[in-house]
C-alpha positions in Angstrom: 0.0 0.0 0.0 1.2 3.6 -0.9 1.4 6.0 1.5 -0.9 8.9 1.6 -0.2 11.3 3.9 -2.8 13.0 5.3 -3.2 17.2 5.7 -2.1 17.0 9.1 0.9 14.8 7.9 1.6 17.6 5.1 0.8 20.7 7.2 2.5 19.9 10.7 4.6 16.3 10.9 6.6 15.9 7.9 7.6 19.9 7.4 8.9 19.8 11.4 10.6 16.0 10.9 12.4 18.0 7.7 13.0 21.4 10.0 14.5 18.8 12.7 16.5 16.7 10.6 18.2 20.1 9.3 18.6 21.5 12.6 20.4 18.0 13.7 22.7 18.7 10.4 23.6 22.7 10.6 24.6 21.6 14.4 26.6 18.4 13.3 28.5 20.3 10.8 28.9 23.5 13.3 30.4 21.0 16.1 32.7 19.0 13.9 33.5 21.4 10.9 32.0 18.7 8.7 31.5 20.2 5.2 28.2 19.9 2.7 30.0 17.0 0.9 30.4 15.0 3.8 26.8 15.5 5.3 25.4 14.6 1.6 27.4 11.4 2.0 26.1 10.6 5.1 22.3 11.2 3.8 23.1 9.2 1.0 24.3 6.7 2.9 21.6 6.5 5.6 19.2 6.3 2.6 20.4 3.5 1.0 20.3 1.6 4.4 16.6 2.9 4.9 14.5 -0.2 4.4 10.8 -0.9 5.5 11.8 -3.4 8.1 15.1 -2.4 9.2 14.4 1.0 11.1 17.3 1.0 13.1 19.5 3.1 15.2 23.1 4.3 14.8 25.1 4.1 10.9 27.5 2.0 10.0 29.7 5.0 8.3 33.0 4.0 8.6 
């Protein structure tokens, strides 16, 4: 089954997961001095390792 995200998904929960998620990021690379490059490495790789059954903690960067 697709997902269909309802207006409360659209209006509130998805646009402050996104506003969190960048807020976690623009603090990572402030802390650390991590530059674009590597945070778009890190998203790409916690997207490939984003499956429906494995929702799991922690990234297995290194």
């Amino acid at each position: 089954m697709v997902y269909q995200p309802s207006k409360q998904h659209l209006d509130q929960q998805i646009p402050e997961a996104c506003k969190a998620i960048n807020t976690i990021l623009r603090e990572l690379k402030k802390e650390t001095g991590a530059d674009d490059r590597f945070i778009a490495h890190v998203l790409e790789g916690l997207s490939r390792q984003w499956t429906p059954d494995l929702n799991r903690d922690g990234f297995g960067f290194r």
